[in-house]
KEKE-3310 file (N, C-alpha, C; in steps of 0.2 Angstrom, whole numbers, plus 5000, padded with zeros to 4 digits):
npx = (4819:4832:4837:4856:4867:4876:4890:4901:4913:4908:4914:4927:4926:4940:4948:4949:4961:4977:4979:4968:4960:4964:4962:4948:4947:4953:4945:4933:4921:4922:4934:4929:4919:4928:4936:4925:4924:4935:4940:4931:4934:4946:4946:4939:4949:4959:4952:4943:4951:4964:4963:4955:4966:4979:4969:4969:4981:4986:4979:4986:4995:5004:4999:5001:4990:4996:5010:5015:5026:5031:5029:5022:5025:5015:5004:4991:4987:4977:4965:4963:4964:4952:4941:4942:4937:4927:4919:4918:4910:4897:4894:4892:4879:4872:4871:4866:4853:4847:4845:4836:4823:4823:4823:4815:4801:4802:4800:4788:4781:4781:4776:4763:4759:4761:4753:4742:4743:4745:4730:4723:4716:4718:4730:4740:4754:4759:4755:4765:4778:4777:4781:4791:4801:4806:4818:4826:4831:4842:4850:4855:4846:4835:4837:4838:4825:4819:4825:4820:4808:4806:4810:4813:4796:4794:4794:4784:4782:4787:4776:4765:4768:4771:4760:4755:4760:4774:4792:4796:4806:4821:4822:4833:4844:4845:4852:4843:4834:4839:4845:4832:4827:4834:4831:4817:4820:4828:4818:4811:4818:4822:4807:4802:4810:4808:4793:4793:4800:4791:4781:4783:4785:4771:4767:4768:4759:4746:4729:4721:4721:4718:4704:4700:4702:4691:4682:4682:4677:4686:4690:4696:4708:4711:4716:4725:4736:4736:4738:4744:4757:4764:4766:4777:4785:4801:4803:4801:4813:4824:4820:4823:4838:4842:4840:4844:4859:4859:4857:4868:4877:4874:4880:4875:4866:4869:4882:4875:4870:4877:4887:4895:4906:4906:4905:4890:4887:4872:4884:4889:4879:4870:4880:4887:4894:4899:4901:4909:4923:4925:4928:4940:4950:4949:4946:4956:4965:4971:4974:4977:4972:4958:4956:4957:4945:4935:4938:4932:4919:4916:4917:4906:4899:4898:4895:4884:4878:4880:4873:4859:4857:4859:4845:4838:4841:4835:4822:4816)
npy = (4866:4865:4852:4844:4842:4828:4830:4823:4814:4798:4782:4774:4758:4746:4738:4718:4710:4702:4690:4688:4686:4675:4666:4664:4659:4647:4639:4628:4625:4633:4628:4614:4618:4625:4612:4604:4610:4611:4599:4600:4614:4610:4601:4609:4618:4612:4607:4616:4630:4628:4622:4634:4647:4640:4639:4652:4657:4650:4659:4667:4664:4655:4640:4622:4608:4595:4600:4605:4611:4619:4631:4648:4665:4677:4686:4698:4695:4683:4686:4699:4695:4684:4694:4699:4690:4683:4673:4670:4682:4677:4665:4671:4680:4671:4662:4675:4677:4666:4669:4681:4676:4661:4664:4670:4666:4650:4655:4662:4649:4642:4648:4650:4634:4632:4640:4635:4620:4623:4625:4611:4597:4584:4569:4580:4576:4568:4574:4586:4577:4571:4584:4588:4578:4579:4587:4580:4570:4562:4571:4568:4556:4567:4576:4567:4561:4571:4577:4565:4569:4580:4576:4573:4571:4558:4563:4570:4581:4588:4586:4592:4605:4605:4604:4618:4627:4627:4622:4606:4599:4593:4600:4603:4598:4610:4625:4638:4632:4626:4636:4639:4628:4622:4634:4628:4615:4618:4626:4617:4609:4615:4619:4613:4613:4626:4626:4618:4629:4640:4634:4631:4644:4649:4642:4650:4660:4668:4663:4671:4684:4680:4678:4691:4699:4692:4697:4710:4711:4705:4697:4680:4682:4695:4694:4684:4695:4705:4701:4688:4690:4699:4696:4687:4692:4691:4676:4677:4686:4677:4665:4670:4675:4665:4656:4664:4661:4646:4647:4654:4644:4636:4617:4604:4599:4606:4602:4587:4588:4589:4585:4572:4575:4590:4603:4614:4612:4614:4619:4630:4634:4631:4635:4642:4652:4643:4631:4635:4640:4627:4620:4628:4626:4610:4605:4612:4611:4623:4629:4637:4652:4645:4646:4658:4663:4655:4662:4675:4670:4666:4679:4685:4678:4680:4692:4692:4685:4694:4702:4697:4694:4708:4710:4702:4706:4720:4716:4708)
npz = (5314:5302:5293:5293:5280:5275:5271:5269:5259:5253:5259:5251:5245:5250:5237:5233:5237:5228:5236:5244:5234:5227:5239:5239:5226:5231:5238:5244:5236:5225:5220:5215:5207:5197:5193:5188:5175:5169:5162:5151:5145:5141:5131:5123:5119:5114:5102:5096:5098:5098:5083:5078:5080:5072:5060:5058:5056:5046:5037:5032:5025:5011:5008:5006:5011:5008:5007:5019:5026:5016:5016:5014:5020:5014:5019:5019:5007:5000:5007:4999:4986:4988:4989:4978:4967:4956:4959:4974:4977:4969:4974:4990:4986:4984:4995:5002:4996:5000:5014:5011:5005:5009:5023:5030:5025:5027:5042:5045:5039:5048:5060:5057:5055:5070:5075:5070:5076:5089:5094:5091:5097:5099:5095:5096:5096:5090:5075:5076:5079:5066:5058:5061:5060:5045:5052:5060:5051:5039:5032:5018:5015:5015:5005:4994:4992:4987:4976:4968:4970:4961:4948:4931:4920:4928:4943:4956:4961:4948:4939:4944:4946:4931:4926:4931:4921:4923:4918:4910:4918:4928:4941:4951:4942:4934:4928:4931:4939:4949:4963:4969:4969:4980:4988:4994:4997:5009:5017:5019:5025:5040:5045:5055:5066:5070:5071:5083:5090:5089:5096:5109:5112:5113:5124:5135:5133:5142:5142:5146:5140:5129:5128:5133:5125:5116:5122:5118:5107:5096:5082:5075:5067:5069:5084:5083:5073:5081:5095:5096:5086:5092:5104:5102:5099:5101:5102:5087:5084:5089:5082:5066:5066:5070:5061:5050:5052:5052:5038:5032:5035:5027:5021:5019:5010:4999:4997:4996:4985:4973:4960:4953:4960:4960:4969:4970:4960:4948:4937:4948:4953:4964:4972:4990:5002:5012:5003:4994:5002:5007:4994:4991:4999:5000:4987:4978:4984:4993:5008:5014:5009:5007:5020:5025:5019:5026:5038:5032:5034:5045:5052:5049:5052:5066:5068:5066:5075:5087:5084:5083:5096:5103:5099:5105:5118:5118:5116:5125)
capx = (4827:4836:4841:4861:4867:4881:4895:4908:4911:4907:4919:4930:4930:4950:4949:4951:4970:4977:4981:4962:4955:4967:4959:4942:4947:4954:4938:4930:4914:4924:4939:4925:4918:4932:4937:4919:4924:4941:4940:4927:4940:4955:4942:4938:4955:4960:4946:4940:4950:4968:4962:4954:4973:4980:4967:4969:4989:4984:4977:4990:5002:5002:5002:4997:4990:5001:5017:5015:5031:5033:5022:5026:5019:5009:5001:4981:4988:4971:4961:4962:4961:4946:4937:4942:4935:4920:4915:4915:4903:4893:4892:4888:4874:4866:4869:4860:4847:4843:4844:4831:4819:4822:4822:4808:4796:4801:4799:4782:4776:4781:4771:4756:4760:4762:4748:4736:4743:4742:4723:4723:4715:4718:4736:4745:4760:4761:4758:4771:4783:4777:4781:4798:4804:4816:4823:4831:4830:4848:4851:4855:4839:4829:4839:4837:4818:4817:4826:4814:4801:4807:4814:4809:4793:4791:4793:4776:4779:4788:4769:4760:4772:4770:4751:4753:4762:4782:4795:4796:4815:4824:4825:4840:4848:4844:4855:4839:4829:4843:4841:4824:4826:4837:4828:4813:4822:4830:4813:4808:4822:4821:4804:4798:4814:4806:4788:4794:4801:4787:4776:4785:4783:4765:4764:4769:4755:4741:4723:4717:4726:4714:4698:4700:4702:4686:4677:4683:4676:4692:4691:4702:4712:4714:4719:4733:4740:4736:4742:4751:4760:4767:4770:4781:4792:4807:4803:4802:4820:4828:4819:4824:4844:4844:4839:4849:4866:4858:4859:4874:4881:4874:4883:4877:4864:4873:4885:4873:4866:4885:4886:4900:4911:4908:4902:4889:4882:4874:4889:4889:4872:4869:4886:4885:4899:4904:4904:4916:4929:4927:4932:4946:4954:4952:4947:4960:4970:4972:4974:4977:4966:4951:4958:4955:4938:4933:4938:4928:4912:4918:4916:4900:4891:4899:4891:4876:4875:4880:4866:4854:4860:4857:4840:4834:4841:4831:4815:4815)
capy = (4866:4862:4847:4846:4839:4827:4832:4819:4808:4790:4777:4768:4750:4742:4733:4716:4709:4695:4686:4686:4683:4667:4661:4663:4654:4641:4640:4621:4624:4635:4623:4609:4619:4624:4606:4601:4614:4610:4594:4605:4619:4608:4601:4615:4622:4604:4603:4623:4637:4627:4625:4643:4649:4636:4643:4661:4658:4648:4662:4674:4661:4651:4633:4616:4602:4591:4601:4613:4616:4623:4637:4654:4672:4682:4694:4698:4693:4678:4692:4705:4687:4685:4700:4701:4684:4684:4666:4671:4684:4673:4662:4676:4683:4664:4663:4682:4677:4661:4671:4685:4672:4656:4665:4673:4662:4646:4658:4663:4645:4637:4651:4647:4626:4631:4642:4629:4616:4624:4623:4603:4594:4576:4568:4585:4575:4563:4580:4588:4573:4573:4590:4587:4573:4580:4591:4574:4565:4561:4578:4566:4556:4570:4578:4562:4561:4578:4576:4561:4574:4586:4574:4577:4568:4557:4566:4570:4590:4591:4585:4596:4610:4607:4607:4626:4631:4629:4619:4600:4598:4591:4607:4601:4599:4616:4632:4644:4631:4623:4640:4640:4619:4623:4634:4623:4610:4620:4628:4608:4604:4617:4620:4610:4613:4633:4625:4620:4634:4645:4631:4633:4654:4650:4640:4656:4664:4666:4663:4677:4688:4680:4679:4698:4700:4691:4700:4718:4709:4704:4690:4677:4686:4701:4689:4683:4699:4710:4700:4682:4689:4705:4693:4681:4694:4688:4672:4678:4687:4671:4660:4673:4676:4658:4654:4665:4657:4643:4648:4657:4639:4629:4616:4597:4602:4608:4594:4582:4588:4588:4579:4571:4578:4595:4608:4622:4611:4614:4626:4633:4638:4632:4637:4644:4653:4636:4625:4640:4638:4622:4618:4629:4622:4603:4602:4613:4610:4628:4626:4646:4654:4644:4645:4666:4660:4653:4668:4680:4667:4667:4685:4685:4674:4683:4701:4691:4682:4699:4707:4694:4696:4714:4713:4699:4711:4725:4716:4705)
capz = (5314:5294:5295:5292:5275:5274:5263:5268:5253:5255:5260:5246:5249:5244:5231:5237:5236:5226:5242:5244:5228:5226:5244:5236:5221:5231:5244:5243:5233:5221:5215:5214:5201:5189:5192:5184:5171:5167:5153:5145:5142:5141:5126:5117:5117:5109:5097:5094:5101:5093:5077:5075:5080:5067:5055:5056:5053:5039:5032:5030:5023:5002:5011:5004:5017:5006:5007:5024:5025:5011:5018:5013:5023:5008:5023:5017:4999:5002:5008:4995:4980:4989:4985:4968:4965:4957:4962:4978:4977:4967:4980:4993:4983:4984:5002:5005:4990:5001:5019:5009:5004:5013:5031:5032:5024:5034:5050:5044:5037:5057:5064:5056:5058:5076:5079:5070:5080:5096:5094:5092:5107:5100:5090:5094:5098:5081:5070:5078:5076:5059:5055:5066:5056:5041:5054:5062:5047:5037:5025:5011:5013:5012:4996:4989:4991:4985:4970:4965:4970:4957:4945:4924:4920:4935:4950:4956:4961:4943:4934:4946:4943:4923:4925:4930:4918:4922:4913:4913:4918:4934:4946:4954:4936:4928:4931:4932:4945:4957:4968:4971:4973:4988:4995:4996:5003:5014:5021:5022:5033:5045:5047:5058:5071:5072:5072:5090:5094:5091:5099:5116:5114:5112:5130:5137:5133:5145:5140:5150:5135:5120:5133:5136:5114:5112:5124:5119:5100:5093:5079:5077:5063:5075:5089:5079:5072:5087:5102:5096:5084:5098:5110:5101:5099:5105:5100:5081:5082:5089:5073:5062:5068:5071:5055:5045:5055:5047:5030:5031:5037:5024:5015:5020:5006:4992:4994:4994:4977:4970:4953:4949:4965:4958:4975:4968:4952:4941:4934:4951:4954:4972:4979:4996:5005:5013:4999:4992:5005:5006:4988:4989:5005:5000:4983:4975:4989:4994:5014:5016:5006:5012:5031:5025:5017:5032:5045:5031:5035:5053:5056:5049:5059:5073:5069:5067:5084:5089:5082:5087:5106:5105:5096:5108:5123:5119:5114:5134)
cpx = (4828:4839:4849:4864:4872:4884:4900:4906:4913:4912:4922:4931:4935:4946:4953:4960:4970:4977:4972:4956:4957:4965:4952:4943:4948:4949:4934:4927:4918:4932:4935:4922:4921:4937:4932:4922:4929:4942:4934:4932:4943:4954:4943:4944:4958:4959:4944:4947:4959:4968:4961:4961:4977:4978:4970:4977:4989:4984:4982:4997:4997:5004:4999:4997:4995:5008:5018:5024:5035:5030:5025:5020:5018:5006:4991:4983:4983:4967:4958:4962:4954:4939:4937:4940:4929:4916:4914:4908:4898:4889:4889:4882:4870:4864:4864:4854:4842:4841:4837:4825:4818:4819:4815:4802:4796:4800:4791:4776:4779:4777:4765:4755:4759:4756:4740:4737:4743:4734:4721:4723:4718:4726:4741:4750:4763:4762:4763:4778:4783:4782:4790:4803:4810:4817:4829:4833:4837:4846:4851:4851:4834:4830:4837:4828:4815:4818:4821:4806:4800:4810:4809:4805:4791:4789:4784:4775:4782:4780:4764:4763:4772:4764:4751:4756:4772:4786:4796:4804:4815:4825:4830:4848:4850:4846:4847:4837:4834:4842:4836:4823:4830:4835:4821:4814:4823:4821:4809:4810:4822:4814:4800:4801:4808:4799:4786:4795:4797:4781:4778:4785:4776:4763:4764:4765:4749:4733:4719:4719:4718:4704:4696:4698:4696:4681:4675:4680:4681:4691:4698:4709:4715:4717:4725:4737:4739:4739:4746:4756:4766:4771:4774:4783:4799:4808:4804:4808:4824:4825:4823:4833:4847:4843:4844:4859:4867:4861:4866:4881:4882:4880:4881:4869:4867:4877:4884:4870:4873:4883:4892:4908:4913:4900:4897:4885:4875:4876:4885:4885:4869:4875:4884:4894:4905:4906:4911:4923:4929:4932:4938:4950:4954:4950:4953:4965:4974:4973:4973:4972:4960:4950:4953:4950:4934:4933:4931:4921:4912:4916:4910:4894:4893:4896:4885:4873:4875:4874:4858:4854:4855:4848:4834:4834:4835:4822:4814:4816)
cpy = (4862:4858:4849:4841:4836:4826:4829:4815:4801:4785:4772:4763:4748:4739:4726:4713:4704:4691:4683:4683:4675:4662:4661:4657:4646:4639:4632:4622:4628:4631:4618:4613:4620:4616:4602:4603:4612:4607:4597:4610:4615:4607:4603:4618:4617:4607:4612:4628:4633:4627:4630:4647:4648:4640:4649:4662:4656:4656:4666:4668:4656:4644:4628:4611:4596:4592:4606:4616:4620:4630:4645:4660:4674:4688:4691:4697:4688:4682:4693:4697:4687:4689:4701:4694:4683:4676:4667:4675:4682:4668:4665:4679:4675:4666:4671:4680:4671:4664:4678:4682:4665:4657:4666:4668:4655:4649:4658:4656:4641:4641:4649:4640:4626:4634:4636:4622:4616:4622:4617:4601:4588:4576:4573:4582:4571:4570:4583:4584:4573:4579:4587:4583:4575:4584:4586:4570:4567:4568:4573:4563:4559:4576:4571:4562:4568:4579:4569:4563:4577:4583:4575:4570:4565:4559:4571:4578:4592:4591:4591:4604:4612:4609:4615:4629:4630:4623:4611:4596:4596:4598:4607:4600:4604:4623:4637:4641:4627:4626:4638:4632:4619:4625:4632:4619:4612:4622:4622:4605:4609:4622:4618:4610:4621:4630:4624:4624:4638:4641:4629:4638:4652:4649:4645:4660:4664:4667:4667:4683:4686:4681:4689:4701:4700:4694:4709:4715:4707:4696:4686:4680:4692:4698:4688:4688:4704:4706:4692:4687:4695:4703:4687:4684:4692:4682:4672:4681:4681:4667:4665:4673:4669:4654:4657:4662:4652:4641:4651:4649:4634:4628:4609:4596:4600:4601:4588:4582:4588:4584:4580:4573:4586:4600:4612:4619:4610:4621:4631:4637:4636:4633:4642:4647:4648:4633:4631:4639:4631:4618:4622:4628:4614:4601:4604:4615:4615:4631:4636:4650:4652:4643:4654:4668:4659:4657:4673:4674:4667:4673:4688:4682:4676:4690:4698:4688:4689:4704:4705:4694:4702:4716:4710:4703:4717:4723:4712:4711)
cpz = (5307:5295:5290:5285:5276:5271:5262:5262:5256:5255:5255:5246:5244:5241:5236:5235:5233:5232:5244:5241:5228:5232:5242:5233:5224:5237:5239:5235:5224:5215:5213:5208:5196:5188:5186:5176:5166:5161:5150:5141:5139:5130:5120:5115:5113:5102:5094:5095:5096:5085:5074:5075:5073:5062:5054:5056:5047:5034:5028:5027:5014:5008:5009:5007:5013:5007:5014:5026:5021:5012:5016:5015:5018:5012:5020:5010:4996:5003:5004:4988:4982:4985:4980:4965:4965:4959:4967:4981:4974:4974:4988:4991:4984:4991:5005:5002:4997:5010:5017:5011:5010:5021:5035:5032:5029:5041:5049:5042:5046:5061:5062:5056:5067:5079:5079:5075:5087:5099:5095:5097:5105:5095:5090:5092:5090:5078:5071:5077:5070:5056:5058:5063:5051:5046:5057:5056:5043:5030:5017:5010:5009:5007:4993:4987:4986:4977:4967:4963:4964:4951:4938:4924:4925:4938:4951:4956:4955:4937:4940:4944:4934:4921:4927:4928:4916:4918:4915:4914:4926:4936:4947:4949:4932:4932:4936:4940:4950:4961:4971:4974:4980:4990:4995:5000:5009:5018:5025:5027:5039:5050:5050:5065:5072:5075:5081:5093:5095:5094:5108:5116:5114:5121:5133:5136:5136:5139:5141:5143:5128:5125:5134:5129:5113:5113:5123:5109:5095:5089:5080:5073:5067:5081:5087:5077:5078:5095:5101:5093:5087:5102:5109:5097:5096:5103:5090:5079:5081:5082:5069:5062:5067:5061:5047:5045:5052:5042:5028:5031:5032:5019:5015:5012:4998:4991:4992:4987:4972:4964:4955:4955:4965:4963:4968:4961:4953:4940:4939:4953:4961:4976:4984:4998:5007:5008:4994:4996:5008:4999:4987:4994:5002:4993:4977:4979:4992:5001:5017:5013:5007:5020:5030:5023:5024:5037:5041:5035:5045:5057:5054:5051:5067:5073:5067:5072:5089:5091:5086:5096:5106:5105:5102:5115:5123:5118:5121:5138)
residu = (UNK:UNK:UNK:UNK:UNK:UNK:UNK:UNK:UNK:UNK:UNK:UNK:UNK:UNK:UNK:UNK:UNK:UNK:UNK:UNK:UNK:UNK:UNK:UNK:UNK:UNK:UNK:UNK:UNK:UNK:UNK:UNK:UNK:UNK:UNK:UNK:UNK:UNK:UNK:UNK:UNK:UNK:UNK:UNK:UNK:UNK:UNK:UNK:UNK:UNK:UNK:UNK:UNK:UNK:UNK:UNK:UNK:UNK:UNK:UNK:UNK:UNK:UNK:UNK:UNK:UNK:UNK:UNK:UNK:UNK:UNK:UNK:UNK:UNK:UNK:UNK:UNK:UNK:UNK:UNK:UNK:UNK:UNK:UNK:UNK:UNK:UNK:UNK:UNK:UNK:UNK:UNK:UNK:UNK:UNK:UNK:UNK:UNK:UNK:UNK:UNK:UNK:UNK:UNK:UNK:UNK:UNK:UNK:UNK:UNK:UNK:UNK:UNK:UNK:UNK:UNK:UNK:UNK:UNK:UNK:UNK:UNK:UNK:UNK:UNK:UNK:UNK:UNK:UNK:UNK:UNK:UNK:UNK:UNK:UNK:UNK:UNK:UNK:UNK:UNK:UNK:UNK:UNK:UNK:UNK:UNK:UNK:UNK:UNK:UNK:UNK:UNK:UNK:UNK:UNK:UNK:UNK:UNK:UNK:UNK:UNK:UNK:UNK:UNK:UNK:UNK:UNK:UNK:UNK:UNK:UNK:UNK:UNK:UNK:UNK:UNK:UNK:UNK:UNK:UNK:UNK:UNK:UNK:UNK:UNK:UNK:UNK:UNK:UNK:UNK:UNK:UNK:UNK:UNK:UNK:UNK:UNK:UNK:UNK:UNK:UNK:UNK:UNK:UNK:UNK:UNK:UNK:UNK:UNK:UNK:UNK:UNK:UNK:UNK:UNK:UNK:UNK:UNK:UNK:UNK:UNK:UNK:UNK:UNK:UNK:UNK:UNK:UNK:UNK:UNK:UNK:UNK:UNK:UNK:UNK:UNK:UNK:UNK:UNK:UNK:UNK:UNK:UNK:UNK:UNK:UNK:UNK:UNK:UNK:UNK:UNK:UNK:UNK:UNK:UNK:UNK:UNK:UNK:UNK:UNK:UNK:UNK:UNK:UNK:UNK:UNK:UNK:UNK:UNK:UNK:UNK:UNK:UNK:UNK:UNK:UNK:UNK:UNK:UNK:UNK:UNK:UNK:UNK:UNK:UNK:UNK:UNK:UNK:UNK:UNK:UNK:UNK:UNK:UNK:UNK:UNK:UNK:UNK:UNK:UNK:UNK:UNK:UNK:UNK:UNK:UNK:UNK:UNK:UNK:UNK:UNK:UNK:UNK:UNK:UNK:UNK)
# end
């Protein structure tokens, strides 16, 4: 006997009603939580989500925090200035120069601190606070050190640096080498936070995994490039994403090499995005322009947590 197919279509469940939803919301366990919630928001909207509003009015207006009511609407008149302003792009082309070079390389020199330090039976925990240190450590301290580091004649990586050849000048004071002096620094200061982070991907890995490598012949070289560095994945986007956010952010850096009260020296040569909209918001007193500064730096680090979401979504 064929069995009989049922062709009715499936029962539509209502949608529930406001009357229902609003007794949800108001159901014990569920007001005690957006109570928990509430001076969070109330917070944010304070302190973040009023400002960014504030901001992004700014922009579209000629307004000086000295005189704001003298404020006058322009439109994307801030905008379209922007683009045509080659400091700007100067300043972007740093911050990409330093997201090129600086990202990669501190990704890659914390994997290799992290994989040698996984191995470590005894003092793991001192090395790793070592290593760990400038990342807590006061940002002007550890430009200050740096620049002693780099300084002409004394500083000790400028005589070892002369011995192979390069020039005997303060880095931090000469257009060519300020770059390349920030991103050192920079790789110094956030190399030790990723170190952790790929030293917690590591825990995550079963031993059964290198044990199965050694026994199918796999040296340690094939170990590491055939099954760490596959399975730390996920863990190499998030460094990676995380770290360009980073550099797209920087400025407690630049500022702190500042001569004389002047963002970007020497003649502009480590400006960054921020210290760009920085200095034209409060040192040329620019309130609107650097508010629409500010949004472009804004929606760039929003298509890059974007990206990084996505990229971590499909690699989990």
């Amino acid at each position: 006997m064929t069995p009989k197919l049922d062709t009715r279509r499936p029962m539509i469940q209502p949608k529930p009603s406001l009357h229902s939803r609003l007794g949800r919301l108001g159901s014990s366990s569920t007001f005690v939580g957006y109570l928990f919630v509430a001076p969070i928001l109330i917070l944010m909207g304070i302190w973040f989500y009023y400002p960014l509003l504030q901001s992004f009015m700014y922009s579209f207006q000629d307004i000086s925090f000295l005189n704001p009511d003298a404020a006058k609407f322009i439109g994307f008149s801030n905008y379209i200035e922007i683009v045509k302003d080659k400091d700007f792009w100067t300043a972007l082309s740093h911050s990409a120069l330093l997201t090129v070079v600086a990202v990669p390389l501190q990704a890659l020199i914390a994997l290799v601190i992290a994989v040698n330090l996984n191995k470590v039976r005894r003092l793991k925990g001192v090395f790793r606070t070592l290593y760990y240190m400038p990342y807590i450590t006061s940002t002007i301290a550890v430009t200050t050190v740096f620049m002693y580091l780099f300084m002409q004649h004394d500083g000790i990586a400028t005589k070892a640096l002369t011995w192979l050849g390069f020039r005997d000048v303060s880095w931090y004071a000469d257009v060519k080498l300020a770059l390349p002096f920030l991103m050192i620094l920079t790789i110094w200061t956030y190399v030790g936070f990723y170190m952790v982070v790929y030293l917690g991907g590591l825990q995550t890995i079963p031993n059964d995994i290198y044990e199965a490598g050694r026994v199918d012949g796999a040296n340690g070289w094939q170990q590491f490039w055939k099954l760490t560095v596959p399975m730390l994945k996920p863990v190499t986007f998030l460094v990676i994403m995380s770290g360009i956010i980073n550099v797209m952010q920087l400025f407690d850096q630049p500022y702190a090499l500042a001569r004389n009260g002047s963002l970007g020296s020497p003649a502009g040569a480590t400006s960054t995005i921020v210290t760009y909209f920085y200095s034209q918001a409060f040192s040329y007193n620019r309130a609107g322009y650097g508010s629409a500064a500010a949004f472009i730096i804004f929606a760039i680090i929003i298509a890059l947590s974007m990206l990084q979401k996505r990229f971590v979504r499909e690699e989990i």
